[in-house]
Backbone as ProteinMPNN parsed JSONL, in Angstrom:
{"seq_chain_A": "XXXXXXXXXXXXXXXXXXXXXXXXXXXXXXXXXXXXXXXXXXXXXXXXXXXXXXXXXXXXXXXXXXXXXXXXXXXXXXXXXXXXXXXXXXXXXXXXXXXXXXXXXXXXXXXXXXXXXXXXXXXXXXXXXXXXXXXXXXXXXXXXXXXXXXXXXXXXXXXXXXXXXXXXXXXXXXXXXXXXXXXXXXXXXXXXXXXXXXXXX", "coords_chain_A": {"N_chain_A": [[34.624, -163.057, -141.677], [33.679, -162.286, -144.908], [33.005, -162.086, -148.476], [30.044, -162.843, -150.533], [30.481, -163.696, -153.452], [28.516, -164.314, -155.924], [26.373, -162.856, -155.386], [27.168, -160.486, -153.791], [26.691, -160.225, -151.495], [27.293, -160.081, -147.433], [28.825, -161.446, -144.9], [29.019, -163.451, -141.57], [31.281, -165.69, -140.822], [30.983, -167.833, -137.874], [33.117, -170.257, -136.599], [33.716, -171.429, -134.174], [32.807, -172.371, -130.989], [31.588, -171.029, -129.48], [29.019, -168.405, -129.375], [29.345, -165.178, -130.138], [28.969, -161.512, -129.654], [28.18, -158.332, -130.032], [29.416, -157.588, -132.586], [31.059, -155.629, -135.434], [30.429, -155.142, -138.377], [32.385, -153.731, -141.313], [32.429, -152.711, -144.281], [34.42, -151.232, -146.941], [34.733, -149.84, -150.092], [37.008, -149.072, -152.604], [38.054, -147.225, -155.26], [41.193, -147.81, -157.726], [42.218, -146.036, -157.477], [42.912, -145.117, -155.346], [40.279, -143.843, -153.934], [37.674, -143.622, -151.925], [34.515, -145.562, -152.584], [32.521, -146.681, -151.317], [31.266, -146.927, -148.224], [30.104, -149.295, -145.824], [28.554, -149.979, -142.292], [27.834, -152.339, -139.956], [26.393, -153.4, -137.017], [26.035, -156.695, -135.319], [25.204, -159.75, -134.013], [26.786, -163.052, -133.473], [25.844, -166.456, -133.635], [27.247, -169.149, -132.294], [29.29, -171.787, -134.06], [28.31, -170.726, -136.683], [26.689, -169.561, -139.591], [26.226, -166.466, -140.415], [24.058, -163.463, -141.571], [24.933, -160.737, -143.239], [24.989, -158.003, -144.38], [24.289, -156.532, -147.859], [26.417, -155.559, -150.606], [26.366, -152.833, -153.145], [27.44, -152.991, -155.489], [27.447, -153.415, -157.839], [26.871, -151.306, -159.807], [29.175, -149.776, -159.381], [31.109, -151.231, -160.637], [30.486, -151.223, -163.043], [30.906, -148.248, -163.489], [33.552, -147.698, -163.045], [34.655, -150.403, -163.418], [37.208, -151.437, -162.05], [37.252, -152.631, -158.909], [37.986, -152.423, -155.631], [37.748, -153.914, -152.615], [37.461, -154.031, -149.002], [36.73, -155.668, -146.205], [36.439, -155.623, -142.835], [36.223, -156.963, -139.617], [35.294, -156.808, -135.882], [35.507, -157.203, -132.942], [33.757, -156.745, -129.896], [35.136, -155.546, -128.474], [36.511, -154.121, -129.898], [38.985, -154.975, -131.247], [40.772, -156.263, -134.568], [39.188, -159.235, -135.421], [38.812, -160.224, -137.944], [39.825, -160.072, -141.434], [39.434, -159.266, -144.891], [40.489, -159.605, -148.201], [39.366, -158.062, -150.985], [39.496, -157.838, -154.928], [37.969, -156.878, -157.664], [36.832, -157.263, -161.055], [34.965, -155.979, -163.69], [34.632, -157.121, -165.745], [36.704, -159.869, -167.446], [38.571, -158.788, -169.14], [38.915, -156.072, -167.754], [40.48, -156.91, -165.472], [42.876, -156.071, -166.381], [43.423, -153.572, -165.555], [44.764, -154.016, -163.205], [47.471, -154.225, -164.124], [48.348, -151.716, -164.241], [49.046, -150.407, -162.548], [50.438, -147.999, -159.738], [53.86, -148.422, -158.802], [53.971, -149.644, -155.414], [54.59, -147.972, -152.148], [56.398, -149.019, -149.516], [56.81, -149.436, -146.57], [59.455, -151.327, -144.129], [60.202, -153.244, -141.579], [62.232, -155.346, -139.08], [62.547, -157.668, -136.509], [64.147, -160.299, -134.838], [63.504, -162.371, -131.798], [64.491, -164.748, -129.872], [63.044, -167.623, -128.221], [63.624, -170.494, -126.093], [64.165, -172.801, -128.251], [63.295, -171.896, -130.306], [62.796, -169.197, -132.659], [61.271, -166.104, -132.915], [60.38, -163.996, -136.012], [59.611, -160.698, -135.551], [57.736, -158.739, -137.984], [57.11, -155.37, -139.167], [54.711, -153.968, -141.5], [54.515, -150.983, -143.298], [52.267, -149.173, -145.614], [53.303, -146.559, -147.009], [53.081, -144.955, -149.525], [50.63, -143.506, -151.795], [49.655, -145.537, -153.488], [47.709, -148.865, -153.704], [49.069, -151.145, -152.266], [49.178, -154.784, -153.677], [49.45, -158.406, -152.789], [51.127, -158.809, -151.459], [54.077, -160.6, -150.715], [55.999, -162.507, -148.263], [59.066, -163.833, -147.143], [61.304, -165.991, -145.943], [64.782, -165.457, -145.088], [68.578, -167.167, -145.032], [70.557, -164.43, -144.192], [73.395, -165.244, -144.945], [73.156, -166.614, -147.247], [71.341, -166.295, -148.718], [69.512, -168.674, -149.235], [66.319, -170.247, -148.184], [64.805, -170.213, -145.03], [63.3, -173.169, -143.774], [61.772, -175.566, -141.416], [59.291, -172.757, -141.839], [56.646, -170.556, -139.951], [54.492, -168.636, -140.713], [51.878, -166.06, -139.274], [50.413, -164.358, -141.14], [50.175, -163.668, -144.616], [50.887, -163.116, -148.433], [49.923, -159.95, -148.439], [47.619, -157.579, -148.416], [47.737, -154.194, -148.072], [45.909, -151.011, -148.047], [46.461, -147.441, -148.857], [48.146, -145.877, -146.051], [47.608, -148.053, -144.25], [48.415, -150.419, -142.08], [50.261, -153.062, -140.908], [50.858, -156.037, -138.917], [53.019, -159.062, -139.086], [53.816, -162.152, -137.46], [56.433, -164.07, -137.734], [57.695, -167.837, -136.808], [60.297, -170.217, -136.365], [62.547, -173.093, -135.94], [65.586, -172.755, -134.488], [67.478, -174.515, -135.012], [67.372, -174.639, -137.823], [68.231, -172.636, -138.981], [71.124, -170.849, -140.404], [72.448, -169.098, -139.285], [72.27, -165.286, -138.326], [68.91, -163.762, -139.895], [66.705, -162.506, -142.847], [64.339, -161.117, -144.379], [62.566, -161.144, -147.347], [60.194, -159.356, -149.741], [58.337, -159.219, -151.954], [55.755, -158.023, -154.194], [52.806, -157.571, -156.393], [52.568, -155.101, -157.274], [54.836, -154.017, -156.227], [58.322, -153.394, -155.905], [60.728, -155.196, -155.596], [62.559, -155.94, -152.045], [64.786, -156.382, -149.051], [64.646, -157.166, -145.987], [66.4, -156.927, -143.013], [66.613, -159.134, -140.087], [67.328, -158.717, -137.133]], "CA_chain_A": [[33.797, -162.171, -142.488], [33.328, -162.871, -146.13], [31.896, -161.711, -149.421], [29.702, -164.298, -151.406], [30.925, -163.016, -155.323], [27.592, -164.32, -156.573], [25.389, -161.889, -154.953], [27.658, -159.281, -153.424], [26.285, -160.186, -149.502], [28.579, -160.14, -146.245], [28.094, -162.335, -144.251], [30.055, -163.24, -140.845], [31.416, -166.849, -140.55], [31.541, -168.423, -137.031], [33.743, -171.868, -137.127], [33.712, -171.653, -133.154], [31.555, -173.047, -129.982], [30.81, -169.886, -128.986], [28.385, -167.357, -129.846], [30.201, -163.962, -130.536], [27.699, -160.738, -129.353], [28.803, -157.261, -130.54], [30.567, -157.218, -133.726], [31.007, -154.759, -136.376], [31.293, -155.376, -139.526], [33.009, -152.688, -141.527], [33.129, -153.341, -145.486], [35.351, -149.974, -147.915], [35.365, -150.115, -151.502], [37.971, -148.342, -153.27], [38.206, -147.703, -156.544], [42.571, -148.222, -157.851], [42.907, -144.585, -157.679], [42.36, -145.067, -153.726], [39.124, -142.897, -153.471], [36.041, -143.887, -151.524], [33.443, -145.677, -153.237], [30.84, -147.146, -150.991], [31.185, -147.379, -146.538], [28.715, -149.469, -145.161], [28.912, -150.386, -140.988], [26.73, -152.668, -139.047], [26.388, -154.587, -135.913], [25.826, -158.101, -135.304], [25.435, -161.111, -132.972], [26.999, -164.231, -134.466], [26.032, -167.721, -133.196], [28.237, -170.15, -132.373], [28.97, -172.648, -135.37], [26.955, -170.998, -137.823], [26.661, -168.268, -140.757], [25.044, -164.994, -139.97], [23.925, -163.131, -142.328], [25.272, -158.918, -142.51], [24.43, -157.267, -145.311], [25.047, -156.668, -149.352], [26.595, -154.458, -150.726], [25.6, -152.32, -154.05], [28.789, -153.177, -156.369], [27.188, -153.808, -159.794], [26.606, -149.781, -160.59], [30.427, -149.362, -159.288], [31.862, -151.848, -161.15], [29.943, -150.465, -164.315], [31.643, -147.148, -163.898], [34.929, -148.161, -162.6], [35.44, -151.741, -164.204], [37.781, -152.236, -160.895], [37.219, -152.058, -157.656], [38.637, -152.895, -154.35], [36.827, -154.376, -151.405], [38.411, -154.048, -147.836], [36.151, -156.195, -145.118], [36.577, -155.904, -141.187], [35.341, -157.525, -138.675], [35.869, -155.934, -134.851], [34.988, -157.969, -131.423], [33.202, -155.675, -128.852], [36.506, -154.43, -127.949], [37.179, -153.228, -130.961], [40.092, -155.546, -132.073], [39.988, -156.555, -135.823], [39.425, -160.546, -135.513], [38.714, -161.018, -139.479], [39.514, -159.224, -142.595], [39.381, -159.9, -146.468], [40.519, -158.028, -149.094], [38.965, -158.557, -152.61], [39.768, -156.956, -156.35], [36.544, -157.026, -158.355], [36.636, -156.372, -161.975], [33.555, -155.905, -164.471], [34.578, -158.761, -166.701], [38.013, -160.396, -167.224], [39.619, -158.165, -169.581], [38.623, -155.031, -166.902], [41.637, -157.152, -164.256], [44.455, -156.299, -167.197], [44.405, -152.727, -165.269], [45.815, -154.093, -162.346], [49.023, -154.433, -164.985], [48.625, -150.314, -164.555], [48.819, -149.666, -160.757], [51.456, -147.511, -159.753], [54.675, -149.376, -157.924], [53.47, -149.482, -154.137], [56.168, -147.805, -151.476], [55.976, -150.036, -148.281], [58.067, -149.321, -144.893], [59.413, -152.53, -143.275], [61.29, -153.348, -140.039], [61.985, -157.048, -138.509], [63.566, -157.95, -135.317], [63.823, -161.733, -133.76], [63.515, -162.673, -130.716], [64.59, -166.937, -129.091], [62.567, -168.156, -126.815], [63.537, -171.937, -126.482], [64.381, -173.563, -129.782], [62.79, -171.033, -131.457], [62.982, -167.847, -132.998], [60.391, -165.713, -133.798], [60.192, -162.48, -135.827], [58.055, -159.652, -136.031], [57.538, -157.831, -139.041], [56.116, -154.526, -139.314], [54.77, -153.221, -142.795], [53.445, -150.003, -143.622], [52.042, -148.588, -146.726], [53.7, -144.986, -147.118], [53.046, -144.188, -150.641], [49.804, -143.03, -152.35], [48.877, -146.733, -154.1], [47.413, -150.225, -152.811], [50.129, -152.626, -152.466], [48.711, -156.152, -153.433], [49.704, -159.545, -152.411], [52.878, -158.797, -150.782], [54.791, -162.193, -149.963], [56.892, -162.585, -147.231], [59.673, -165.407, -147.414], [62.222, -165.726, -144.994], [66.313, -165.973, -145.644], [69.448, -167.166, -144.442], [71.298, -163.261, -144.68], [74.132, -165.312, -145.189], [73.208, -166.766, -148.747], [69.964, -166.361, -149.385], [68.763, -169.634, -148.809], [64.916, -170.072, -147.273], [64.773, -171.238, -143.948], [62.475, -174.026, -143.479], [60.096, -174.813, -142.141], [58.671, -171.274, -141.139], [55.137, -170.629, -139.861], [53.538, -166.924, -140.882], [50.502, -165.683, -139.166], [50.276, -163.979, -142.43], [51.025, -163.301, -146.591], [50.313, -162.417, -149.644], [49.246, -159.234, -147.819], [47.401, -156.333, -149.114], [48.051, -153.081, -147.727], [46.188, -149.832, -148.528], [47.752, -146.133, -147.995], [48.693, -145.575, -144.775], [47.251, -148.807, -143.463], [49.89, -151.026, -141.331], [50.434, -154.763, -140.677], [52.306, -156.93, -137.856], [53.152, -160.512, -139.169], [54.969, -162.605, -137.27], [57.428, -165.489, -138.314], [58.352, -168.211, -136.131], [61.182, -170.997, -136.936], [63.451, -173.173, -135.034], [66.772, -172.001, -134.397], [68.469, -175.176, -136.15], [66.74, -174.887, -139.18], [68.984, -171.124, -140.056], [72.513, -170.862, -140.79], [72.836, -167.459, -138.937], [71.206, -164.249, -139.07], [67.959, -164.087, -140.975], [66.247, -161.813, -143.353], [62.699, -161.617, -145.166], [62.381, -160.532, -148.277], [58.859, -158.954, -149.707], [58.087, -159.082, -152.985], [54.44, -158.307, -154.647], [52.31, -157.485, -157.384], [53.306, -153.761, -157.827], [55.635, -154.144, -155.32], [59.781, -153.952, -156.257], [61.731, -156.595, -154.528], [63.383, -155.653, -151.019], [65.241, -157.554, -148.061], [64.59, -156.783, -144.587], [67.096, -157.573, -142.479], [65.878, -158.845, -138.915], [68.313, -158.701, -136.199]], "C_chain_A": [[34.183, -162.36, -143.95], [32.278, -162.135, -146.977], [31.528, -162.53, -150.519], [29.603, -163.198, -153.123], [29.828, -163.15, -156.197], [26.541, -163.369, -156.519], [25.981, -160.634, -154.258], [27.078, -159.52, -151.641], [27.496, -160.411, -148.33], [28.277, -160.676, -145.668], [29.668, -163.292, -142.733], [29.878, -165.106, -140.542], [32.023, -167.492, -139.13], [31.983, -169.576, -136.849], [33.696, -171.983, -135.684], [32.532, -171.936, -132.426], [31.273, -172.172, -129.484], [30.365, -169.286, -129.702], [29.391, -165.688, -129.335], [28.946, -162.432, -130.793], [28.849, -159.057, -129.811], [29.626, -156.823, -130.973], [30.764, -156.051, -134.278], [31.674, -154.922, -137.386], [31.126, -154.186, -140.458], [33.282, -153.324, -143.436], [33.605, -151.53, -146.267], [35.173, -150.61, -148.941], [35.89, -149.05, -151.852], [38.078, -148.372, -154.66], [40.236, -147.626, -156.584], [43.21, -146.707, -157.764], [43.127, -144.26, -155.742], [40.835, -143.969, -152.84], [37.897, -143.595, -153.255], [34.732, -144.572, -151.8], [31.548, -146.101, -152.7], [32.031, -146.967, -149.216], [29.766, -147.965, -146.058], [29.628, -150.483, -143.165], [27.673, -150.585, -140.64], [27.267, -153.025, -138.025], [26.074, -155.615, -135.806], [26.32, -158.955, -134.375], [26.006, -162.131, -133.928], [26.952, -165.725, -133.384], [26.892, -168.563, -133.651], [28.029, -171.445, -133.896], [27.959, -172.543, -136.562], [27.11, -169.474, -138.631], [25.728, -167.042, -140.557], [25.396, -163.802, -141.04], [24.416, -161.352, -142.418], [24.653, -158.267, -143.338], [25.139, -156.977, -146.937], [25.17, -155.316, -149.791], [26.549, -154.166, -152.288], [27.016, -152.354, -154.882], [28.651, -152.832, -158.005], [27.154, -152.034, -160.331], [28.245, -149.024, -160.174], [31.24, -150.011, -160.102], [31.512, -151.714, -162.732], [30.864, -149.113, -164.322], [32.529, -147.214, -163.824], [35.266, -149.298, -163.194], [36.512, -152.418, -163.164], [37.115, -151.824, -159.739], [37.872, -152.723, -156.512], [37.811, -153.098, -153.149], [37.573, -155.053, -150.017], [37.153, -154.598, -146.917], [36.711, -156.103, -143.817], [35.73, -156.16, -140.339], [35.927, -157.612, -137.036], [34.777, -156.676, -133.864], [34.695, -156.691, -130.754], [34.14, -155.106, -128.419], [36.993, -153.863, -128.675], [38.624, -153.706, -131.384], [39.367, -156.367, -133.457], [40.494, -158.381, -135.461], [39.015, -161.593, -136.568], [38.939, -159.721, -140.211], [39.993, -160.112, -143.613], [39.726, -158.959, -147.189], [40.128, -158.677, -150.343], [39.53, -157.739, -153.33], [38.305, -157.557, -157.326], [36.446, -156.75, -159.635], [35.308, -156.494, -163.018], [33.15, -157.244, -165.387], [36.218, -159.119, -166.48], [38.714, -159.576, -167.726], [39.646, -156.435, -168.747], [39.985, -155.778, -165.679], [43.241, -156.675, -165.219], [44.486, -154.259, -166.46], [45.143, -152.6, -164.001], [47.143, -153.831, -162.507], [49.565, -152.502, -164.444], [48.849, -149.595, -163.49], [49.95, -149.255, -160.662], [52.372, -148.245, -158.706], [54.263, -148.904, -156.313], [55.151, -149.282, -153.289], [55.451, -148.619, -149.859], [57.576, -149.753, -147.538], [57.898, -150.211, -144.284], [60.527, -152.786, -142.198], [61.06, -154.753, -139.885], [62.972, -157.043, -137.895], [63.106, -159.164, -134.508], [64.168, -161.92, -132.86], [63.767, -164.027, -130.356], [64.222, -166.728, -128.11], [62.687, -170.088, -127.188], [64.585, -172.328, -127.498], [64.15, -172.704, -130.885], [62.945, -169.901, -131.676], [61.537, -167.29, -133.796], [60.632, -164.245, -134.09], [58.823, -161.551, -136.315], [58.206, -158.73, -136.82], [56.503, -156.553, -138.992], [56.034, -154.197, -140.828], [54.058, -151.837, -142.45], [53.34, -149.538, -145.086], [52.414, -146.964, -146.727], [53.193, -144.106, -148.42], [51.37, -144.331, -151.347], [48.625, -144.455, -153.409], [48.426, -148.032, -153.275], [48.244, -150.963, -153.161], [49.316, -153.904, -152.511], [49.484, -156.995, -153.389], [51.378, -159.563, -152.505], [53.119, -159.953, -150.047], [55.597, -162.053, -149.469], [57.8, -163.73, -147.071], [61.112, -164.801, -146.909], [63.55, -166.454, -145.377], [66.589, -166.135, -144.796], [70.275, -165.691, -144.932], [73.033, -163.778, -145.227], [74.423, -166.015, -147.03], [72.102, -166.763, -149.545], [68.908, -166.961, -149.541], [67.422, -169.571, -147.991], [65.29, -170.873, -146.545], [63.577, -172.173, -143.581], [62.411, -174.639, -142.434], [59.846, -173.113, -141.047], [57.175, -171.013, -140.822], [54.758, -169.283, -140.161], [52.085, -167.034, -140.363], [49.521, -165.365, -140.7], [50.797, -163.841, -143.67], [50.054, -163.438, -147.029], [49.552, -161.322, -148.92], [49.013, -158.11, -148.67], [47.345, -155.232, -148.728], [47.216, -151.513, -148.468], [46.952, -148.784, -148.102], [47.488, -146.249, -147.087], [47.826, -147.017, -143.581], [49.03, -149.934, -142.751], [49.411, -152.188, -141.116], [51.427, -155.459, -139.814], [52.023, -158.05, -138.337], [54.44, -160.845, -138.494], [55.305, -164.505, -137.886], [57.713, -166.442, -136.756], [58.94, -169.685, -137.027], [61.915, -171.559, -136.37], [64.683, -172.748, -135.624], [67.937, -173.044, -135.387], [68.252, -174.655, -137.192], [67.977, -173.585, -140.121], [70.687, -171.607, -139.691], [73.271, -169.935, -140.028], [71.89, -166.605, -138.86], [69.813, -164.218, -139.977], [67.244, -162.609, -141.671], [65.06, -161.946, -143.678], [63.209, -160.824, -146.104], [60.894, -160.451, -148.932], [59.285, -158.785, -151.242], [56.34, -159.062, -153.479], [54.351, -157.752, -155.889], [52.56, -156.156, -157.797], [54.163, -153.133, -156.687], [57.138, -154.234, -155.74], [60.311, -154.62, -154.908], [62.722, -155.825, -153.355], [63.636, -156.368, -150.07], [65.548, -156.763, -147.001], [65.483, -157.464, -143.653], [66.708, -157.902, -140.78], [66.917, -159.713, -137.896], [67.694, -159.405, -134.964]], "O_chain_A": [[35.37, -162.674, -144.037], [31.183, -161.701, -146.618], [32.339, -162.929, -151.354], [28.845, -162.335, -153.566], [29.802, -162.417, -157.186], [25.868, -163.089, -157.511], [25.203, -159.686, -154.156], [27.281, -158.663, -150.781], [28.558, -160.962, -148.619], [27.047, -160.657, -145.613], [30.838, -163.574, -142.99], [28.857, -165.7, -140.197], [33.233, -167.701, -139.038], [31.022, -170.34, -136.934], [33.571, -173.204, -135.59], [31.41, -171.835, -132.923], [30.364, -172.425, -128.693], [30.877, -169.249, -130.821], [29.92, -165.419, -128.257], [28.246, -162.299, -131.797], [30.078, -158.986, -129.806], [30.461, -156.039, -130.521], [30.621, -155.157, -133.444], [32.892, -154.915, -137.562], [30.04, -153.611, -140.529], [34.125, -154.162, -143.755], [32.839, -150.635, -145.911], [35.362, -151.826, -148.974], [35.373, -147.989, -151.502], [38.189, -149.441, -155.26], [40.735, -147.391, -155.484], [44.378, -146.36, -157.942], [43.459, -143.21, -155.192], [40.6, -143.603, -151.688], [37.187, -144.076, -154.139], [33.77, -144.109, -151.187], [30.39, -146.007, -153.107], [33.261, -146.914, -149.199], [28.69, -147.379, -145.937], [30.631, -151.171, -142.971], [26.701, -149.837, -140.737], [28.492, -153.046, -137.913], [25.307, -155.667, -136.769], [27.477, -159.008, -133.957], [25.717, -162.062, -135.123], [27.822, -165.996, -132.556], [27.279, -168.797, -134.796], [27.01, -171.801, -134.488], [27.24, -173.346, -137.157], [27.629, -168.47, -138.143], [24.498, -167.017, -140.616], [26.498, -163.327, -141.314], [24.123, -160.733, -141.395], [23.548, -157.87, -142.969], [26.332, -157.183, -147.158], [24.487, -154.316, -149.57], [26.684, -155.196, -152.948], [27.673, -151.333, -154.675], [29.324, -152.309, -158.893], [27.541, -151.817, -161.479], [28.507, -147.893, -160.583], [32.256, -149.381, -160.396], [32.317, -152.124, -163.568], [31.59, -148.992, -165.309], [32.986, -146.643, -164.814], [36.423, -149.257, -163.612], [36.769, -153.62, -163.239], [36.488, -150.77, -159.637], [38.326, -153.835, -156.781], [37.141, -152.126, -152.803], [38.085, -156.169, -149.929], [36.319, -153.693, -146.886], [37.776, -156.72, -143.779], [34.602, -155.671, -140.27], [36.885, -158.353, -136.817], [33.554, -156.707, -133.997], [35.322, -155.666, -131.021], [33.966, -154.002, -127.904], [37.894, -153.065, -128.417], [39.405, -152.872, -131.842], [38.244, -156.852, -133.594], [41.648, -158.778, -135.295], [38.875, -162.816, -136.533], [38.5, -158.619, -139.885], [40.621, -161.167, -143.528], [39.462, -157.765, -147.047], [40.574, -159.777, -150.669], [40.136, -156.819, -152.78], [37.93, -158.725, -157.432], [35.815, -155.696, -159.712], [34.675, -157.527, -162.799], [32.169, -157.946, -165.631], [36.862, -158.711, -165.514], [39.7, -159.299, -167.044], [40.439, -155.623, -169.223], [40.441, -154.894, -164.955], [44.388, -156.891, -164.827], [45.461, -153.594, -166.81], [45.86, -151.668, -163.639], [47.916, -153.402, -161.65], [50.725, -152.108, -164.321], [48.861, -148.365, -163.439], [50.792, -149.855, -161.33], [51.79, -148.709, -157.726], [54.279, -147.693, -156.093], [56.231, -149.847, -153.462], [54.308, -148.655, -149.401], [58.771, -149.829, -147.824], [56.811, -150.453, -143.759], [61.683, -152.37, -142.274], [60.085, -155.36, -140.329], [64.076, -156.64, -138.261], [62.126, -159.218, -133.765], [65.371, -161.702, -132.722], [62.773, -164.642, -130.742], [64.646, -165.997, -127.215], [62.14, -170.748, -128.072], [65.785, -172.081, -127.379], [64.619, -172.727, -132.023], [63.351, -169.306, -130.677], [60.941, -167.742, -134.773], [60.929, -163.389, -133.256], [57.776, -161.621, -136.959], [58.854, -157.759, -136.43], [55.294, -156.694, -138.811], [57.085, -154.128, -141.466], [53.239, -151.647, -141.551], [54.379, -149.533, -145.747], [51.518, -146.21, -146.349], [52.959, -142.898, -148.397], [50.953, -145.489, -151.352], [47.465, -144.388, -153.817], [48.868, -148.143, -152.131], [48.27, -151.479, -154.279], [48.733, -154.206, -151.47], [50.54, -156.681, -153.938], [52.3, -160.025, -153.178], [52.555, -160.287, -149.005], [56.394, -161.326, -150.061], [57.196, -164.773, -146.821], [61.762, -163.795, -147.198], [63.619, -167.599, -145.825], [65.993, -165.845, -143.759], [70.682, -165.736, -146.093], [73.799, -162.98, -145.767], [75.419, -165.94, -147.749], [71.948, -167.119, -150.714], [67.789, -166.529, -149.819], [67.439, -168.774, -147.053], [65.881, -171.922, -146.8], [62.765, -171.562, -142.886], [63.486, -174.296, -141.942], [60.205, -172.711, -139.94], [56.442, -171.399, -141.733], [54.866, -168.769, -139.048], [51.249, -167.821, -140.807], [48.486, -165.855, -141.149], [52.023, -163.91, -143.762], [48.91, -163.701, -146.66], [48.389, -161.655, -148.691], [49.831, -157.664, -149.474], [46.301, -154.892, -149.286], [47.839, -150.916, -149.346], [47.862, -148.871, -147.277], [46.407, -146.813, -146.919], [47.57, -146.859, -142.387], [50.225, -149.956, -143.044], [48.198, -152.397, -141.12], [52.642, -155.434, -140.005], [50.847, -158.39, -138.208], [55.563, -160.358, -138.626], [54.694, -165.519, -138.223], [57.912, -165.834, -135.705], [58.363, -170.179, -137.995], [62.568, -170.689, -135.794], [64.899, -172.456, -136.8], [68.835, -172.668, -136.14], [69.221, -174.023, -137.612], [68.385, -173.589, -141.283], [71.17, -172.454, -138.939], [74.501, -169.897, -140.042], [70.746, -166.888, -139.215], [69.932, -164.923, -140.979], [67.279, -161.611, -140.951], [64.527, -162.983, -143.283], [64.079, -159.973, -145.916], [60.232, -161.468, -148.725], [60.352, -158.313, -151.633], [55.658, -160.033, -153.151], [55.344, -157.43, -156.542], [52.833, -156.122, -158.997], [54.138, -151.952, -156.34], [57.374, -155.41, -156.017], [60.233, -154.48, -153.687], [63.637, -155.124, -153.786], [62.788, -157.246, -149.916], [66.42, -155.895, -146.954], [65.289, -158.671, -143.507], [66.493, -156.884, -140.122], [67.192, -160.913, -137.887], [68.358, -159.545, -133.936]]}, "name": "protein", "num_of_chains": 1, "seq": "XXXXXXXXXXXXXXXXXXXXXXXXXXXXXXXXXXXXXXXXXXXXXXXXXXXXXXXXXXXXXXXXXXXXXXXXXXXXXXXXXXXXXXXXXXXXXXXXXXXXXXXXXXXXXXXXXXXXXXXXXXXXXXXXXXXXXXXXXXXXXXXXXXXXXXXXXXXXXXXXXXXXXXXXXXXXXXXXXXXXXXXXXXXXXXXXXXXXXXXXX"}
């Protein structure tokens, strides 16, 4: 799921051989203060290997009064698991993105605990957003706890993640077991994010 920036439309991208029958696509805008600005929810079939069209959404008279905005996309399989999202930042013109500079520091609750199976180790990270702002593009980058060193190579489901309030996130890490020194950590750092190190046992 996807928003084309030229025209503001949603539009659900199938890259697979199957056709995909009772979606829902789910787009939020927010303005930086975290309040409400637009909800729109449809349904939709999506054929296999091919672009299906959802619907556009009315931005230009928000981004006139606001100058930012925030644009949260989901996209939910008939069972109701989310199997796409996007997050945008939208601003009116260029010098309308300098109040990202102004967002208040984002509080984020994180846990990580690895598991070996094999050769490998994988861990699972939980985030949550606790505090009152949108955390953006929170990076995830995995230590040795013993010096700090990155362990290479590492695979992430996910990063640079964006988090609003009280929304939550599982990424997991996996890595072989040579590759670390010991113990491992992550550390999260983002855009109004202060620097912290998760230690994952």
């Amino acid at each position: 799921m996807q928003l084309d920036l030229s025209n503001y439309n949603v539009a659900v991208v199938n890259t697979t051989n199957d056709a995909q029958a009772g979606l829902t696509l789910t787009a939020n805008v927010y303005s930086l203060e975290n309040k409400v600005l637009l909800h729109k929810e449809e349904k939709r079939d999506a054929a296999a290997d091919a672009l299906t069209d959802g619907f556009q959404l009315d931005l230009a008279p928000l981004l006139a009064a606001e100058k930012m905005v925030l644009v949260n996309l989901e996209l939910r399989n008939s069972s109701g698991e989310v199997v796409s999202r996007n997050f945008y930042w939208l601003g009116a013109d260029n010098a309308s993105y300098r109040r990202l500079n102004r967002l208040p520091t984002a509080t984020l609750s994180a846990t990580a605990k690895s598991t070996r199976t094999g050769d490998n180790i994988r861990v699972k990270v939980e985030l949550s957003n606790t505090g009152t702002a949108v955390s953006l593009a929170t990076k995830l980058t995995l230590l040795n706890a013993a010096d700090g060193s990155r362990i290479l190579p590492a695979y992430y489901t996910d990063n640079y993640v964006s988090l609003l309030p009280g929304e939550s996130r599982e990424i997991e890490i996996e890595y072989p077991s040579k590759s670390a020194n010991g113990p491992a950590q992550v550390a999260l750092r983002g855009w109004n994010l202060a620097k912290q190190v998760v230690p994952a046992p």
